[in-house]
N, C-alpha and C positions, 0 to 999 in steps of 0.2 A: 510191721509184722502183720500177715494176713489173719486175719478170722471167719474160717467157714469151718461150717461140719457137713457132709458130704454123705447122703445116701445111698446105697447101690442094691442093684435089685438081689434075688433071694429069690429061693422057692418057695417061701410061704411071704403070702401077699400080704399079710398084716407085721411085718418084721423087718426091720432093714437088712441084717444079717441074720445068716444063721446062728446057733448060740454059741458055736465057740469061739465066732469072730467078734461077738458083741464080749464073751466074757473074758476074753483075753484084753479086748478094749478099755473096759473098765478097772480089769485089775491094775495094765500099765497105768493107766492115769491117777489110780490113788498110791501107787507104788511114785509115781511122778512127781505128789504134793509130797508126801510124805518125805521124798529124799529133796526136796525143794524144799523143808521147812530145816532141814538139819541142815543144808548151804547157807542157809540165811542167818541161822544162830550163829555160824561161824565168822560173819561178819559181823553183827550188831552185839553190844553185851547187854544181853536181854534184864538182868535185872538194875542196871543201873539207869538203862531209858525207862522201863518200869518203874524206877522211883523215882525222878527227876523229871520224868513227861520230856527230855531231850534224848534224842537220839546220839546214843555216844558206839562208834562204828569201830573195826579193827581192822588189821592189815590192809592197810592204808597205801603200802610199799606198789602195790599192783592197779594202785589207783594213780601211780605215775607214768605209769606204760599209757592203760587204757583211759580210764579218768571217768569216774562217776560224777554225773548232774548234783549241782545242791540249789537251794531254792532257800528263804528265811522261813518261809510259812509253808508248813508241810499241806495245810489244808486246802491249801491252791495248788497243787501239786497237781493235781490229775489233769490242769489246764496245758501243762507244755507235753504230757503222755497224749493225750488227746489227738494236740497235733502235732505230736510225732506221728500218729499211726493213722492221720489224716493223709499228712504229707509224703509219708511210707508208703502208703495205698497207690495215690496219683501216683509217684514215679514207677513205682511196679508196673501200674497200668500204662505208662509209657514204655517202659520198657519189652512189656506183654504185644502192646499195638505194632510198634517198629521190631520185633524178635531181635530186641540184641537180647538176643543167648548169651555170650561171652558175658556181657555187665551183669546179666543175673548168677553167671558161674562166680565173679571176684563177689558181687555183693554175698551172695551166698555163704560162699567160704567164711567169710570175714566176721559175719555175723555168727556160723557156727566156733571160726576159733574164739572170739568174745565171750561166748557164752558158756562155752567149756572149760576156756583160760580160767573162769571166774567160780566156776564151781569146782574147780580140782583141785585150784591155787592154796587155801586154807590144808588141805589135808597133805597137800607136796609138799607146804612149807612146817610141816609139823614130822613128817618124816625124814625131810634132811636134817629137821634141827636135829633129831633124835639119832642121827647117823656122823652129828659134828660138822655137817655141811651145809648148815643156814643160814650161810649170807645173804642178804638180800637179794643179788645179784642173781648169784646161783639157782636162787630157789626160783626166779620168776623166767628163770634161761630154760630152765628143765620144765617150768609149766607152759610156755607159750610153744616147746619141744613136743611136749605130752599132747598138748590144745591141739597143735599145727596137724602133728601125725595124725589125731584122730578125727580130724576137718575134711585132711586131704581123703582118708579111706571112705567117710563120707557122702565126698560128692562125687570121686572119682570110679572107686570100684559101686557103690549103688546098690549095695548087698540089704537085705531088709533086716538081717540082725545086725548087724552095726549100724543103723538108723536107727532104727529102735534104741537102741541099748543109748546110743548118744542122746535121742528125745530124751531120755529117765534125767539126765542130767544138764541138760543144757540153757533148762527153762529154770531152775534153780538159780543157776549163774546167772541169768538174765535178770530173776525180781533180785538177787544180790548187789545187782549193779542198782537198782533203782528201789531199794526197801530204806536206802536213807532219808529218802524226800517225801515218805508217804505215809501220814497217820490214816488209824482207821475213819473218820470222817471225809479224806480226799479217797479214799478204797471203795467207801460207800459209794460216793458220787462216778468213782471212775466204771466201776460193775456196770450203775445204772444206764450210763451214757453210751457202755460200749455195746450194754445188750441192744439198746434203741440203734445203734448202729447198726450191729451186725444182721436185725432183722429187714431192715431197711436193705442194705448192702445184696441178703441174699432172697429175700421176698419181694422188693420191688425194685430196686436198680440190676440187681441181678451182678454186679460186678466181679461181687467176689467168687461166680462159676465161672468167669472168666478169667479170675487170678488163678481156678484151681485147672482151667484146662491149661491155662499155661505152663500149669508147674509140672502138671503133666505131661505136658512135652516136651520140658528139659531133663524129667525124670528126678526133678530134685523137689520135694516137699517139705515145707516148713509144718510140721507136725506129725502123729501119730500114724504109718501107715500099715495097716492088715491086711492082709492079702488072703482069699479064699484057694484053701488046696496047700500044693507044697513051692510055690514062688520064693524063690530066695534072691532073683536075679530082678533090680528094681526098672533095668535098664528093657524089659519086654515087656510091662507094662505098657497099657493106653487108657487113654479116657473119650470114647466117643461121644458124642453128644444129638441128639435127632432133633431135626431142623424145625419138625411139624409138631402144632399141638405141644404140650406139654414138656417139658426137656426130658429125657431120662438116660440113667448110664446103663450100658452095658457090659461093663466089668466086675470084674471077683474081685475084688479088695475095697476096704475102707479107707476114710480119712478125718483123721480129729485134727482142726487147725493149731496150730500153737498159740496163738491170741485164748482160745478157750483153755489151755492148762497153765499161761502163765496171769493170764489176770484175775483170777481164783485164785494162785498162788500170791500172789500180791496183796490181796485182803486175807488170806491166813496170816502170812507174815507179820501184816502190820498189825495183829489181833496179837499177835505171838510175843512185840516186842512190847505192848505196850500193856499186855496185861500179865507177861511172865507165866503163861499158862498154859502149856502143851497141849495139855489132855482142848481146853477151850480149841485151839488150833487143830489138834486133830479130828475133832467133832465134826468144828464147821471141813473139813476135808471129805470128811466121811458123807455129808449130807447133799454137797455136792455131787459126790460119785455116784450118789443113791439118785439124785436130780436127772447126772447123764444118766445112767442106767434106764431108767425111766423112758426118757429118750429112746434110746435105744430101740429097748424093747416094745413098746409102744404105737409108735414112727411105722410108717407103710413104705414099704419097698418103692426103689426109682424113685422116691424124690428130695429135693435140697429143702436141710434143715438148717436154721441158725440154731448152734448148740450153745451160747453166749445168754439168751434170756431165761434159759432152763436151771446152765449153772448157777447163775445168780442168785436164782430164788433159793435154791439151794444150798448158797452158802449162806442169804439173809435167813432160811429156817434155820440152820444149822446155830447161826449166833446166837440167835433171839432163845434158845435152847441155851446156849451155855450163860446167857444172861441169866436165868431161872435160877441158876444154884451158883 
């Protein structure tokens, strides 16, 4: 999964965006945790790993389709995330340097029906029960049905509300599939590692504006996209880049990677299961939002930000607050 947060120029030179493209940003991403932390409760039962310090998980059924990671020591756990999103990086970037387009169209899909399958699957299988129709079977026929349809509108039509709307929940299913293996002390360590990353990645290897022209050029983005004006059509989009001096874009729309809304969501989560404490959960949600916001608003026009060391700090204030009471 990529992590960059992406600049773009504006008419006022101290701002990345104009304000209604930074406040529409902000809201989808804590509208993001927030419904990523009620995905998550539907798979873990938050007060029994809250009193046992074991993670005891549910609907288990859709974990034979796809199949969630288990690990023995959750505290090590951030080491095989890690290099997942090590490993994830290089083949993308292989696959960015040779343009096979097509392997990024299946990877792509696959990864949205995953991540969707996982977060609709709890509330599909509680609807059919309640209509007499939840059989295992059935319930995971109609969600990978549900998943597939709204994968395929996704990548194929390229509409900016139905990406959007899919981002709200896609990153939920994703820490759902991996909120089993991860207490808040691997959470901690994972934040730390990925922001040192991600500043690396887009301050001086520069890689990850290369993940994002390419995503750019197949028209499919793994995260949050705003578009300045009334763009609804994803598919007329560009991302130019100027070869001299400085890099800068010259497009009207935003980009929030998905690495920065699902590994924030992954240290709430694990905060969530293990102290049984919403309001603690939504705090640290909120502080983060207030982090990117920050960002945002702050940040000068035309240039690449890593938004990964900002969130962080943001959800470390946001805890060390709900520590206090």
């Amino acid at each position: 999964m990529t992590i960059y947060f992406i600049s773009f120029p504006t008419s006022n030179q101290y701002m990345k965006h104009d304000w209604k493209i930074t406040v529409i940003m902000i809201l989808i991403f804590l509208i993001t945790q927030l419904v990523g932390l009620n995905i998550i409760s539907q798979y873990i039962d938050i007060e029994q790993t809250s009193e046992t310090g074991k993670t005891v998980t549910k609907y288990q059924d859709i974990d034979a389709i796809i199949g969630r990671p288990e690990i023995e020591n959750e505290s090590f756990s951030f080491i095989p995330i890690v290099v997942a999103v090590l490993v994830g990086t290089f083949l993308i970037l292989l696959i960015a340097k040779y343009k096979l387009f097509k392997v990024w169209n299946v990877w792509f899909f696959l990864a949205i029906l995953i991540g969707l399958a996982y977060a609709f699957h709890p509330y599909i299988a509680k609807l059919l029960r309640s209509v007499s129709l939840g059989a295992p079977r059935t319930t995971i026929g109609v969600t990978l049905i549900v998943a597939g349809v709204l994968a395929y509108l996704k990548t194929k039509k390229k509409n900016v509300l139905i990406h959007n709307i899919t981002e709200i929940f896609i990153y939920g299913g994703i820490a759902a599939l991996f909120i089993n293996i991860i207490n808040i002390t691997a959470a901690i360590i994972l934040l730390l590692l990925i922001s040192v990353y991600d500043a690396y990645a887009v301050w001086k290897s520069k890689h990850m504006i290369k993940l994002a022209e390419f995503q750019a050029e197949t028209k499919l983005f793994a995260g949050l996209f705003i578009p300045k004006g009334k763009i609804k059509d994803m598919s007329k989009m560009s991302l130019k880049v100027q070869k001299k001096s400085t890099k800068k874009l010259s497009t009207g729309y935003a980009v929030l990677g998905g690495g920065d809304i699902a590994f924030p969501l992954l240290f709430t989560g694990a905060v969530l299961k293990y102290t049984n404490s919403y309001p603690a959960a939504i705090i640290i949600a909120l502080f983060a939002t207030i982090a990117l916001g920050t960002l945002l608003f702050l940040s000068k026009k035309g240039k690449f930000y890593p938004a990964m060391p900002f969130i962080s700090a943001g959800c470390f204030v946001g805890y060390a607050v709900t520590l206090l009471f």
